[in-house]
C-alpha positions as CSV (number, residue, x, y, z in Angstrom):
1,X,-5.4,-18.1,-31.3
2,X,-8.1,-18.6,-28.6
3,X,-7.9,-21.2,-26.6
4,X,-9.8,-24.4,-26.6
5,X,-13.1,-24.8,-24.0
6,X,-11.3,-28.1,-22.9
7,X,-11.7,-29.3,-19.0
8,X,-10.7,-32.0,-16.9
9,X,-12.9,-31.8,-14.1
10,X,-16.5,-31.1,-13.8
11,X,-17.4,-27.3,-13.6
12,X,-19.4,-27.6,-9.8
13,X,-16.4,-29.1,-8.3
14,X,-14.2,-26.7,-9.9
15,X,-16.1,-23.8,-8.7
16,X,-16.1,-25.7,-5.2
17,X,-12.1,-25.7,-4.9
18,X,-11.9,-22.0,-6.3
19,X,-14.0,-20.9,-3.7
20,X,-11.6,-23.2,-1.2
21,X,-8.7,-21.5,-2.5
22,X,-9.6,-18.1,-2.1
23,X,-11.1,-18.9,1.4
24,X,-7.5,-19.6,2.4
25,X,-6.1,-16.5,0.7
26,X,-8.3,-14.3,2.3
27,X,-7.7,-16.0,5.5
28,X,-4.2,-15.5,5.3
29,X,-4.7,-11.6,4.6
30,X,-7.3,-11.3,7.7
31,X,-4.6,-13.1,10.1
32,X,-1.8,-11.0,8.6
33,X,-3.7,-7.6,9.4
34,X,-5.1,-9.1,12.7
35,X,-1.4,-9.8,14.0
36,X,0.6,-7.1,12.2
37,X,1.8,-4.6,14.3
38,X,2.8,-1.8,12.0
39,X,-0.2,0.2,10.0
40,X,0.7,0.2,6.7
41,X,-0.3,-3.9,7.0
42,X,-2.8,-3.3,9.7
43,X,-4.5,-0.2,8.6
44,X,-3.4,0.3,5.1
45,X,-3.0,-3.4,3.6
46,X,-0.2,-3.0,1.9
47,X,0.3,-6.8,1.7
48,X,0.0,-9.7,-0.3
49,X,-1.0,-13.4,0.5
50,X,-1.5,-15.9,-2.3
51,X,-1.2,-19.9,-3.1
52,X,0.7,-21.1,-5.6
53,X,1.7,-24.5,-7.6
54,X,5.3,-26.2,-6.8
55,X,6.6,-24.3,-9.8
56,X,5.2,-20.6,-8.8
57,X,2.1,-20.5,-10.7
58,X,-0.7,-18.5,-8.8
59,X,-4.0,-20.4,-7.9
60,X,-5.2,-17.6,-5.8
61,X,-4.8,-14.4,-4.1
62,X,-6.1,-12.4,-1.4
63,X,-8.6,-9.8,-2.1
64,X,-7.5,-7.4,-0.2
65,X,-4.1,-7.1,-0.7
66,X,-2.6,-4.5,-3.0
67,X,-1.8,-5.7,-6.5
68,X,1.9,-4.7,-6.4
69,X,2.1,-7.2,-3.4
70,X,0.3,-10.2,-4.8
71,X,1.2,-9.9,-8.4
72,X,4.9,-10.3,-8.0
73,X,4.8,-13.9,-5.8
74,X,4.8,-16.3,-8.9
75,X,8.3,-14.4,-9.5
76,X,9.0,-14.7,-5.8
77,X,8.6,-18.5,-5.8
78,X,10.5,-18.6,-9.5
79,X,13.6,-17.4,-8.2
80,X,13.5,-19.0,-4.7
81,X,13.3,-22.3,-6.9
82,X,16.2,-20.8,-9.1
83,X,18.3,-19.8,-5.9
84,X,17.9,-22.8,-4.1
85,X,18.3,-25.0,-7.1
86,X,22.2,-23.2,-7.8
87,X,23.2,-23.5,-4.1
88,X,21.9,-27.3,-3.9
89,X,19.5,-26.3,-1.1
90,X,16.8,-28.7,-1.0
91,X,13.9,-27.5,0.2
92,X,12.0,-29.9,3.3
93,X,8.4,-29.8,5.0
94,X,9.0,-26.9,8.0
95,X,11.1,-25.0,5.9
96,X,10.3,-21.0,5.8
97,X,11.8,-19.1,3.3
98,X,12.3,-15.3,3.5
99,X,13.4,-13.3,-0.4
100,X,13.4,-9.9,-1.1
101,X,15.8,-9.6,-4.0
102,X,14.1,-6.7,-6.2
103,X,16.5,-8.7,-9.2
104,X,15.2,-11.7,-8.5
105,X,10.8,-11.0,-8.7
106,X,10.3,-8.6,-5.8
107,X,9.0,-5.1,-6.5
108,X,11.6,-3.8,-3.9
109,X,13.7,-4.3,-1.2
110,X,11.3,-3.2,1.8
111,X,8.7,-6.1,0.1
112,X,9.6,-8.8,2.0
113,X,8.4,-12.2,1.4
114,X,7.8,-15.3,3.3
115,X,7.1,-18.4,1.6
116,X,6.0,-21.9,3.4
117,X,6.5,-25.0,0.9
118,X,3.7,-27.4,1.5
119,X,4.7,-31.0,1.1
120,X,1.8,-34.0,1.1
121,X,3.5,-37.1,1.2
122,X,7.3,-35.9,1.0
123,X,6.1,-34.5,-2.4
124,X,6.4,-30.7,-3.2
125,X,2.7,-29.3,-4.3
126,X,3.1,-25.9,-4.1
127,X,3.5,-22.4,-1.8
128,X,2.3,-20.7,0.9
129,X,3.1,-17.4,0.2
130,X,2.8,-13.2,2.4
131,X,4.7,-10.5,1.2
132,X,4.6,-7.6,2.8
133,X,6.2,-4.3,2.9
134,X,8.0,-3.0,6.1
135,X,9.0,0.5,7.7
136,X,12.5,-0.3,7.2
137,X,14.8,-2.4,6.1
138,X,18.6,-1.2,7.1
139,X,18.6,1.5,4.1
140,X,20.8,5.1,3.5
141,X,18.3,6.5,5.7
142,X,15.6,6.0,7.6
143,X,12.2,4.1,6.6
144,X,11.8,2.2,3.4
145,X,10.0,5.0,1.3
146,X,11.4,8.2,0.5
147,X,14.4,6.7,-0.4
148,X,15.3,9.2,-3.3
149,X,18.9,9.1,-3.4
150,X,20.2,5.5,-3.3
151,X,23.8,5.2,-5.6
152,X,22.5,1.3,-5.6
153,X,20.9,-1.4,-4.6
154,X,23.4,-2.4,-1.7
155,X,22.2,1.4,-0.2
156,X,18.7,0.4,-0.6
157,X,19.2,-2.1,2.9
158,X,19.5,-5.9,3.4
159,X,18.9,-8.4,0.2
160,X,17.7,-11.5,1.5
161,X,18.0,-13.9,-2.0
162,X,15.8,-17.7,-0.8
163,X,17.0,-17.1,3.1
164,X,15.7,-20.0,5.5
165,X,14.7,-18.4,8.4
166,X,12.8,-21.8,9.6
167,X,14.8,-25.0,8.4
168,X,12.4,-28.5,9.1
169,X,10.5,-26.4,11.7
170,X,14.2,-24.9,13.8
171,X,14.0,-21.4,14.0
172,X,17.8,-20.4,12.5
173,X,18.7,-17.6,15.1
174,X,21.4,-16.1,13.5
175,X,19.1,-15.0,10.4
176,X,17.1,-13.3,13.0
177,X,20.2,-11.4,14.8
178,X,21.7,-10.1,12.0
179,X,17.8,-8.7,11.0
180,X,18.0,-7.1,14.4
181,X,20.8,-5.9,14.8
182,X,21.0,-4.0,10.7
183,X,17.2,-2.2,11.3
184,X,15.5,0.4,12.7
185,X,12.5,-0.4,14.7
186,X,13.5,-3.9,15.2
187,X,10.7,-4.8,17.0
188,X,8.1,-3.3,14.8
189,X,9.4,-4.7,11.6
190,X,10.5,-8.3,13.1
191,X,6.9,-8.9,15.1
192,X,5.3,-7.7,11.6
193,X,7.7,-10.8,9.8
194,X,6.8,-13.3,12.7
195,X,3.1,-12.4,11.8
196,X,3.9,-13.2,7.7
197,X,5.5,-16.1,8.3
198,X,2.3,-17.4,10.8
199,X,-0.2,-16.4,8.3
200,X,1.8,-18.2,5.3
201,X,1.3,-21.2,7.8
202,X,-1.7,-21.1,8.2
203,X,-1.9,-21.1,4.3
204,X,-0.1,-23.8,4.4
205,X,-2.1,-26.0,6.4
206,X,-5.3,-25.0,5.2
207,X,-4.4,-26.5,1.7
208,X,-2.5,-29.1,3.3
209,X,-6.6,-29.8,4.7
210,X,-7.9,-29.2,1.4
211,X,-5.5,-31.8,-0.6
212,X,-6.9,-34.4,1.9
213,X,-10.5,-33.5,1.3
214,X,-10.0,-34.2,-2.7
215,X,-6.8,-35.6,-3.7
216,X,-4.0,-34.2,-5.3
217,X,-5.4,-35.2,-9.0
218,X,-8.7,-32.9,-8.2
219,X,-7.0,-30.1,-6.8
220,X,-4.6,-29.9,-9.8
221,X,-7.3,-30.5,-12.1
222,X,-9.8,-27.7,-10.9
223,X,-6.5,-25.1,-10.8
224,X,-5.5,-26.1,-14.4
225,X,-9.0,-25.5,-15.7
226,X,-9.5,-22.3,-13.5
227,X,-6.1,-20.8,-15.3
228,X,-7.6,-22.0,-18.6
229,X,-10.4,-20.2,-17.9
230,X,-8.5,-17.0,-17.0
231,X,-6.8,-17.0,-19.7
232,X,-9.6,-17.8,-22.3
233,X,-11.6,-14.4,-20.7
234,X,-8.4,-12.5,-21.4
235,X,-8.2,-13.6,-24.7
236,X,-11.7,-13.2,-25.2
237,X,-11.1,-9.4,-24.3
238,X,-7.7,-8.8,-26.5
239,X,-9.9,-10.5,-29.3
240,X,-12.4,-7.9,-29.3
241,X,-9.9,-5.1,-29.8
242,X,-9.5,-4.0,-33.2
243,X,-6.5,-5.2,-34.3
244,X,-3.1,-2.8,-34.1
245,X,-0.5,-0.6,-32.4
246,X,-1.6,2.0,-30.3
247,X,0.9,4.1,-29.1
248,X,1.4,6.5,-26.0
249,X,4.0,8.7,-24.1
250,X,3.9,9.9,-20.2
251,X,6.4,12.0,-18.2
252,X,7.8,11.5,-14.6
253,X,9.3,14.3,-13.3
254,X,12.3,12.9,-12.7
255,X,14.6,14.9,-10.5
256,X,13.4,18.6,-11.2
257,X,16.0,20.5,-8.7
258,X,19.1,18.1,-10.6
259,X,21.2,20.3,-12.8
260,X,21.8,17.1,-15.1
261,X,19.0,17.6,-17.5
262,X,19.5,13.1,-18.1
263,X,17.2,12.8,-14.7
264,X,14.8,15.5,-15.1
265,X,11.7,14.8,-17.6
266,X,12.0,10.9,-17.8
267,X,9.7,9.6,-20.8
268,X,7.6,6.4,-20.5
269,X,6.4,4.9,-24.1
270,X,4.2,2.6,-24.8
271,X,3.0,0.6,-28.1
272,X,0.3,-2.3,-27.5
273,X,0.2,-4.6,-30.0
274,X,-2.8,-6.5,-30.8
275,X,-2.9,-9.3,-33.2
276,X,-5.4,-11.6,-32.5
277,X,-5.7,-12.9,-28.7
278,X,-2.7,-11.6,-28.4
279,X,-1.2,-8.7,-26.9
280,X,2.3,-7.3,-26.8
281,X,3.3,-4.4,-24.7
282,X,6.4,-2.9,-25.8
283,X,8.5,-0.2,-24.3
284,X,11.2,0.7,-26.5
285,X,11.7,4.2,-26.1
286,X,11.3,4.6,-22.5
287,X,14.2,7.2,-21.0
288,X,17.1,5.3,-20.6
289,X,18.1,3.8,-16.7
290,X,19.5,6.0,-14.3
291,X,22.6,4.4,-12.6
292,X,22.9,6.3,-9.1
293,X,19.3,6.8,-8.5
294,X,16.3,4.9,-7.3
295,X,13.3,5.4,-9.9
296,X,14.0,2.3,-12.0
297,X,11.4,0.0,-12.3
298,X,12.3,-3.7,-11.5
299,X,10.9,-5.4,-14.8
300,X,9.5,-8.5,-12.7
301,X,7.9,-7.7,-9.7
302,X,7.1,-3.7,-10.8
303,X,6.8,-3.1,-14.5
304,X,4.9,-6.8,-15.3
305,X,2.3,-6.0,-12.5
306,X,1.6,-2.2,-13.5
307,X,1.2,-3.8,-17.2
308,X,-1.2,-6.5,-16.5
309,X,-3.0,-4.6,-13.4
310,X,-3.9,-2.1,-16.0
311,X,-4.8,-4.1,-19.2
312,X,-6.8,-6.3,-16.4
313,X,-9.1,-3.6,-15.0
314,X,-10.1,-2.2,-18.0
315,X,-10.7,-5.0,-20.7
316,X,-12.0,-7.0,-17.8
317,X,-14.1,-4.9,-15.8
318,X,-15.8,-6.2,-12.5
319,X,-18.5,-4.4,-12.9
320,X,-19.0,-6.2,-16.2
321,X,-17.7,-9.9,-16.0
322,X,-17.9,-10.2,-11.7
323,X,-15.5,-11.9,-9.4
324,X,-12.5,-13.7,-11.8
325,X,-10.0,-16.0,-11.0
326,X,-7.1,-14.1,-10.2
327,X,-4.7,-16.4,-11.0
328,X,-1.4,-17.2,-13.7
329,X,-4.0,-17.6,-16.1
330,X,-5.1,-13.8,-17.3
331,X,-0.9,-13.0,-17.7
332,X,-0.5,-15.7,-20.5
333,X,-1.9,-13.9,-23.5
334,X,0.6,-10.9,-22.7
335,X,4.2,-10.1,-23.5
336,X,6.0,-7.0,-22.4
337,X,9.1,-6.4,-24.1
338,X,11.4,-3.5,-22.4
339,X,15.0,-2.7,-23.4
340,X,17.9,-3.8,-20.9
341,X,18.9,-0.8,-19.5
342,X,16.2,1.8,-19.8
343,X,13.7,2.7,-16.9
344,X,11.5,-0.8,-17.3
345,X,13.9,-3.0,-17.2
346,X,17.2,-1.9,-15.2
347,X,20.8,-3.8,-15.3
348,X,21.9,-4.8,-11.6
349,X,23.1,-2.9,-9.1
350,X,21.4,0.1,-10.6
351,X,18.6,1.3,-7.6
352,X,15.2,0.2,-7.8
353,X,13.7,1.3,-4.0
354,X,11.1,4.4,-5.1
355,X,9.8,3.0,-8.3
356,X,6.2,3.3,-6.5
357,X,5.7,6.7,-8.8
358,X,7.5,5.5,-11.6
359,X,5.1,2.1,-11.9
360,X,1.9,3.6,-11.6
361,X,2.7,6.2,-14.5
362,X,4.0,3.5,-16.3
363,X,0.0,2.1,-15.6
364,X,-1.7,5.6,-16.9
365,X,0.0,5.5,-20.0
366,X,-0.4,2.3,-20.6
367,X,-3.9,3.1,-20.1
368,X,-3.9,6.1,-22.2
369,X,-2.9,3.9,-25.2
370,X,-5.5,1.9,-24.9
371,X,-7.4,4.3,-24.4
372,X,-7.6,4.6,-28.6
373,X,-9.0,1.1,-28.2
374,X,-11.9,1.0,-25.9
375,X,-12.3,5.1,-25.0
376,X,-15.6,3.9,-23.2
377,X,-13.4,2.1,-21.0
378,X,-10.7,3.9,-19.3
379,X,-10.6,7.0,-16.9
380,X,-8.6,10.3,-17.9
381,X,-5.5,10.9,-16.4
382,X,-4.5,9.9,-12.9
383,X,-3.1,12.0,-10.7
384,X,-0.3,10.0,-9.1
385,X,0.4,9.1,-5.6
386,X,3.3,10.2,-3.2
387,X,4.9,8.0,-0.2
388,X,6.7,9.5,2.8
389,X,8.7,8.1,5.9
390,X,9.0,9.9,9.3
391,X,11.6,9.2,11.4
392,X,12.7,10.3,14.8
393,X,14.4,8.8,18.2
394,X,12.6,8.1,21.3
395,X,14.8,7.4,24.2
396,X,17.4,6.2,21.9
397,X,15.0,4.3,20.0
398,X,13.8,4.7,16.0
399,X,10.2,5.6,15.8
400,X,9.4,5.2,11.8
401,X,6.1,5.9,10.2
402,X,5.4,4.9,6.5
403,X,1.9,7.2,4.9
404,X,1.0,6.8,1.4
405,X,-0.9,9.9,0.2
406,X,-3.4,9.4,-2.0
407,X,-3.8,10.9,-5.8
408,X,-7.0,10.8,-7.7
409,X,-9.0,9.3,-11.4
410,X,-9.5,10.9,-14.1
411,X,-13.0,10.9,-15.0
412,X,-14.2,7.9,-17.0
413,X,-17.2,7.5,-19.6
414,X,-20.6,8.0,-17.4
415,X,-19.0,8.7,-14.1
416,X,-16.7,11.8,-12.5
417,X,-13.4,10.8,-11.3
418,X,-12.6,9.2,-7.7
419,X,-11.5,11.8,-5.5
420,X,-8.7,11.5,-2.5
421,X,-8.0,7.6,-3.3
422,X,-4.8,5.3,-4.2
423,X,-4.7,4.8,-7.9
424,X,-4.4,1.9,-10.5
425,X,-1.9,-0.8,-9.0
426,X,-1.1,0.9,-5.1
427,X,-5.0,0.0,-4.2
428,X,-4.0,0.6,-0.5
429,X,-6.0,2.6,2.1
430,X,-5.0,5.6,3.9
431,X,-4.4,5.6,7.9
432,X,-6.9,6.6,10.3
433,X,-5.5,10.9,11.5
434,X,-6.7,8.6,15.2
435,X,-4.3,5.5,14.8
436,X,-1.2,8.6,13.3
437,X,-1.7,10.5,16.5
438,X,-2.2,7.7,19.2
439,X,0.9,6.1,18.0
440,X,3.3,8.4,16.8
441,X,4.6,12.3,17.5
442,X,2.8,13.6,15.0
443,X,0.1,15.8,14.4
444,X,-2.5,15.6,11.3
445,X,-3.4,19.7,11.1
446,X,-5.7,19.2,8.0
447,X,-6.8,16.4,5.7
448,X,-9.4,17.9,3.0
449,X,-10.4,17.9,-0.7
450,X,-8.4,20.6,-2.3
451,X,-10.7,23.7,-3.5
452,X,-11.2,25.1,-6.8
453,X,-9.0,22.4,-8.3
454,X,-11.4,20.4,-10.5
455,X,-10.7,19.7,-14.1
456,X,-13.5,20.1,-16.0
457,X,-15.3,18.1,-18.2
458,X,-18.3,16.2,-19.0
459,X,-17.5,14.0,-16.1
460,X,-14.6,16.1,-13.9
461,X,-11.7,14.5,-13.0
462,X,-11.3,13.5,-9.1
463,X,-9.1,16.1,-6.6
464,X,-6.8,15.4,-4.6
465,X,-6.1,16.0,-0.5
466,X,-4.6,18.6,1.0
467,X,-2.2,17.0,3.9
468,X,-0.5,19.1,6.8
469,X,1.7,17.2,9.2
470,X,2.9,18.7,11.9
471,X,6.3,17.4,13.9
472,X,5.7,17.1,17.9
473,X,8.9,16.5,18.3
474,X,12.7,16.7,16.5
475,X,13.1,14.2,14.0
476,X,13.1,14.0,10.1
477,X,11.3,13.1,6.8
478,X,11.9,11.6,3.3
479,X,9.9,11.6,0.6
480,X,9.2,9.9,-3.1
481,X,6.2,11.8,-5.2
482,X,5.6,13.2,-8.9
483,X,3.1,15.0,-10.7
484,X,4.9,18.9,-10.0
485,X,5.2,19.5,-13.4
486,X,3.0,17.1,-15.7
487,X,-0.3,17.4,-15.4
488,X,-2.6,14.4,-15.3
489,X,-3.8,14.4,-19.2
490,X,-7.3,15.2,-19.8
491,X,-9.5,12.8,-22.2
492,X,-11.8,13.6,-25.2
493,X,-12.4,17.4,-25.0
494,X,-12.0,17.1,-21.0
495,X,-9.5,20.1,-19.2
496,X,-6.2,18.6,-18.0
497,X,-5.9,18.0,-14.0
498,X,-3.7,20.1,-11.9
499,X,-0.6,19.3,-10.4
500,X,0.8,18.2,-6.9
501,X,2.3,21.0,-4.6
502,X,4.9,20.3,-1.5
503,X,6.0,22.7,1.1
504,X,7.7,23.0,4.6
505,X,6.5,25.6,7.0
506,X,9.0,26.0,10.3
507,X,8.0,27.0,13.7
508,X,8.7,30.4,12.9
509,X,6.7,30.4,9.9
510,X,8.9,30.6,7.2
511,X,7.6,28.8,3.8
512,X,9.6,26.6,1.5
513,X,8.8,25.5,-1.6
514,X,10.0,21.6,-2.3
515,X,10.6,19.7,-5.0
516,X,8.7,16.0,-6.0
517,X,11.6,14.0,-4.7
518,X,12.8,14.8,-1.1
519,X,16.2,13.1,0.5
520,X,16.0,12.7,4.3
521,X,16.4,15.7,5.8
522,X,15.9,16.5,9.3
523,X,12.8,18.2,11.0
524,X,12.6,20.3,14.7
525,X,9.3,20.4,16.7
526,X,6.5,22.8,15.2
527,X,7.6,22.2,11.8
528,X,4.5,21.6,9.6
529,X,4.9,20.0,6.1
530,X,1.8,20.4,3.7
531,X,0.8,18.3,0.7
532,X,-1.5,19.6,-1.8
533,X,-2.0,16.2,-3.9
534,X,-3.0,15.9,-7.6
535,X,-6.2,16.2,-8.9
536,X,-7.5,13.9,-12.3
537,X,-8.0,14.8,-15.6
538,X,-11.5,15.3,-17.0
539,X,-13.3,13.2,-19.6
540,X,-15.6,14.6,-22.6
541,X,-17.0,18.0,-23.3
542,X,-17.0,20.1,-20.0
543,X,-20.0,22.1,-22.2
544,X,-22.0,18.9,-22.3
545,X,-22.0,18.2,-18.3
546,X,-25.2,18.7,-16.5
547,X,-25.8,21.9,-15.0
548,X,-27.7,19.6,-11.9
549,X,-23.8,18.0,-11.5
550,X,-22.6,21.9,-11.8
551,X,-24.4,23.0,-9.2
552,X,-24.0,20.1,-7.0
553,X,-20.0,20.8,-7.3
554,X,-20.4,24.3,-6.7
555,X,-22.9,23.6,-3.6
556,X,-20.4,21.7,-2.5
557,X,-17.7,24.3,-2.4
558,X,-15.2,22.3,-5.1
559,X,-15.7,25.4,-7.9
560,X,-16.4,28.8,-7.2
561,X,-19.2,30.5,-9.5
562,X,-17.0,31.9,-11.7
563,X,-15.6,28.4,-12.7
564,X,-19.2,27.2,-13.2
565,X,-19.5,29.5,-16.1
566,X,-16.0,29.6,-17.3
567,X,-15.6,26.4,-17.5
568,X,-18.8,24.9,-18.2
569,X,-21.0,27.9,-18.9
570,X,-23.6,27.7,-16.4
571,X,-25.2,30.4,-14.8
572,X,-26.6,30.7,-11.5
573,X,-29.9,32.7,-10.8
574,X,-29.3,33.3,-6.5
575,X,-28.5,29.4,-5.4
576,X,-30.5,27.9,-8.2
577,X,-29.8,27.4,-12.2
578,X,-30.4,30.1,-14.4
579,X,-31.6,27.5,-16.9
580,X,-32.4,29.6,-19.6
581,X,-29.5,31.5,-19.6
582,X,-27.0,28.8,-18.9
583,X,-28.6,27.7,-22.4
584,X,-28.3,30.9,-23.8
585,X,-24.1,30.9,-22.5
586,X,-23.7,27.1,-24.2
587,X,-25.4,27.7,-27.4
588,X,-22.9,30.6,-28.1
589,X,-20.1,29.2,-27.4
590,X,-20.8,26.2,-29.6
591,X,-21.3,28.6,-32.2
């Protein structure tokens, strides 16, 4: 049943404290990036700063934090409160408290979060809150991405479960020595945790500031009715649906080079639900868990985020309904039910570190059921994103470089698929080739759209990069991706995309082909690893695209001529349309 239009507090000053509360959030984010010293914060913002209530609620977010950083800190702050409550910990004004437990709310391990309790009057009114995810956290091997071979989570690297790493403002050292002493990079990752834990201050007192302006009863007030309000447009949206179950299946690749046919092909299904203003996601029939390696998907913090980050963006546009409240609200009118023990929803100690690729197909297909819904509304399929760590010593010391390369969209009703970008809940950006090679000893020989990889359709689906790194020195690489054997699905007549391609080419040139899921292995000076990314599905009728958008593509060297007419039959006269024929070509092969 929808909820009731009932307030407590005047809509101006509501609107007033909103725009307060995201102020601070996005403060938070700036200071984070500002002082960070590691790019995947600094350059890519893969971070997360939000406020929430004493009992974990959010009342706000950062904009430009990725939504697999922000989404999981209401379960952050749950099972802090949990920890701290079965220890007898009391928490005190001062306190900072550092969690990363990827059972206990976090996506993963390397996700790190720092959480400031802000107190008014000896009275607990809610969290400061970054999370963060660092270049290494003490794992099987070096980095924190890549990470494909993991027996469990105690390989993974260090579990922090509600540490204080500030108790009443006293910095507890010995926290801090046994962080230096069990990671690589020490300094890089420990000055990018001093810089969380300043920015979750500054949080802190900012709302702290805020609570003084209005009172504790007007602050709670406005966030109450801005959740209400959330969740009243989500259930506005899941109203509109027509009711019933809508069903859909996706494919990781799983581990292709494994001889154990139980971890190659790992199914993801779907069935939403929808009765009412209400929707269920269920997951029952999703490839059961595997015990000794690391694609499960941490139900809270990983599978809850990819769920509602999809149903979100599509039944709640931007473009449509503007800036929303991005708060506890828009999650209450959605269940997710998962079986213990399959992919989704994985039984301790079983791994959890590289369920980046895992997650975001888990988002496409649940996208592609609802696409049965509200076709108008969706892209065709993604193609999926891949992570990779460096490594190497300098002097004795770990160099480690974290670079998430980007996938592609589908192409969606009225507009052609998003080429070279992070898809669905990753939302990161990719580092500057300049920042890579003034840091780092490596060498960024190409970065291009792939060629004569588009999928056709009435709008094409988006292509993917072509990445060649090439190692200045002797060191090593790891690396988590998907998408070598399933193709990103094609919607409504559209072609299917094309799949991702990996390969290492040594100094002396010889070529080898690599699978989607690559344990550390070590790397001499002159090697060259290249990455041919994944390119989107199409959408609709490639017969029905405009020969104007044909020719624009081929002008732009993305199909050759021959694909202009096989694929959408248009015909060039010189470097012009051949109108008439191109007519001529389509009405036959309607026929």
């Amino acid at each position: 049943m929808t909820a009731q239009v009932t307030t407590r507090l005047d809509p101006v000053t509501s609107a007033v404290i909103q725009g307060a509360l995201e102020n601070i959030a996005i403060e938070m984010g700036h200071k984070l990036m500002r002082m960070s010293y590691s790019s995947i914060i600094r350059e890519s913002e893969d971070f997360g700063a939000a406020l929430t209530d004493a009992e974990g609620r959010q009342m706000c977010e950062c904009k430009m934090s990725t939504p697999l950083q922000s989404g999981p800190i209401p379960g952050y702050i749950k099972y802090i409160l949990k920890e701290c409550a079965a220890r007898g910990d009391v928490l005190r004004p001062g306190d900072v408290i550092m969690h990363n437990d990827p059972y206990g709310g976090a996506s993963h391990g390397p996700d790190v979060a720092f959480a400031v309790p802000v107190f008014v009057d000896e009275t607990l009114v809610g969290f400061s809150v970054t999370t963060a995810h660092h270049l290494d956290i003490g794992a099987l091997s070096p980095g924190s991405c890549g990470i494909v071979d993991a027996v469990d989570t105690y390989a993974e690297g260090l579990q922090f479960k509600a540490i204080k790493v500030y108790s009443e403002g006293k910095r507890i050292d010995p926290v801090w020595h046994i962080l230096r002493a069990n990671i690589r990079a020490p300094e890089l990752v420990v000055g990018d945790m001093e810089a969380q834990i300043k920015a979750a201050q500054i949080g802190a007192q900012r709302f702290k500031a805020l609570v003084a302006q209005y009172g504790q009863t007007t602050i709670t007030a406005a966030y109450e009715d801005l959740m209400d309000y959330s969740e009243r447009l989500m259930r506005s949206a899941i109203e509109a649906l027509p009711d019933g179950d809508y069903s859909a299946e996706g494919f990781i690749d799983g581990y292709l080079d494994d001889p154990d046919a139980s971890r190659r092909d790992l199914k993801l299904a779907v069935t939403l639900r929808v009765r009412g203003a209400d929707l269920e996601v269920d997951l029952t029939g999703t490839a059961p868990q595997l015990p000794d390696k690391p694609v499960n998907m941490p139900f809270e913090g990983t599978v809850d985020c990819a769920v509602w980050l999809t149903v979100r963006s599509i039944l709640l546009d931007s473009v449509k309904f503007g800036a929303i409240p991005q708060n506890s609200g828009l999650t209450r009118p959605i269940s997710i039910v998962a079986p213990k023990g399959c992919l989704a929803n994985p039984i301790f100690p079983a791994p959890v570190i590289a369920r980046f690729c895992p997650g975001n197909q888990l988002a496409d297909t649940v996208m592609r059921a609802l696409s049965q819904a509200v076709p108008e509304q969706v892209s065709a399929g993604i193609g999926n994103l891949r992570v990779m760590a460096c490594s190497g010593l300098n002097d004795g010391k770990h160099w480690v470089h974290m670079e998430i390369l980007e996938g592609s969209y589908g192409g969606r009703f009225g507009m052609d698929g998003m080429d070279a970008v992070d898809t669905l809940y990753a939302n990161t950006r990719n580092n500057p080739i300049e920042d890579i090679e003034s840091h780092l000893p490596l060498r960024v020989s190409r970065y291009e759209l792939r060629e004569g990889m588009v999928a056709a359709g009435k709008w094409r689906g988006g292509i993917g990069t072509v990445r060649e790194f090439q190692f200045l020195a002797d060191g090593g690489f790891s690396l988590e991706g998907d998408g070598h054997k399933y193709a990103p699905w094609g919607f409504d007549g559209g072609a299917e995309g094309f799949t991702a391609e990996l390969s290492m080419h040594d100094a002396g040139g010889n070529r080898r082909e690599m699978v989607s899921k690559v344990p550390y292995q070590k790397t001499r000076a002159g090697d060259r690893l290249v990455s041919l990314g994944p390119c989107g599905g199409g959408y609709g009728n490639p017969l029905e695209r405009m020969p104007d958008a044909v020719l624009r593509d081929w002008r732009d060297g993305l199909i050759t001529e021959a694909q202009a007419r096989s694929d959408y039959g248009v015909i060039f006269a010189g470097r012009e349309l051949d109108l008439p024929a191109t007519s001529a070509e389509r009405q036959a092969r309607t026929a």
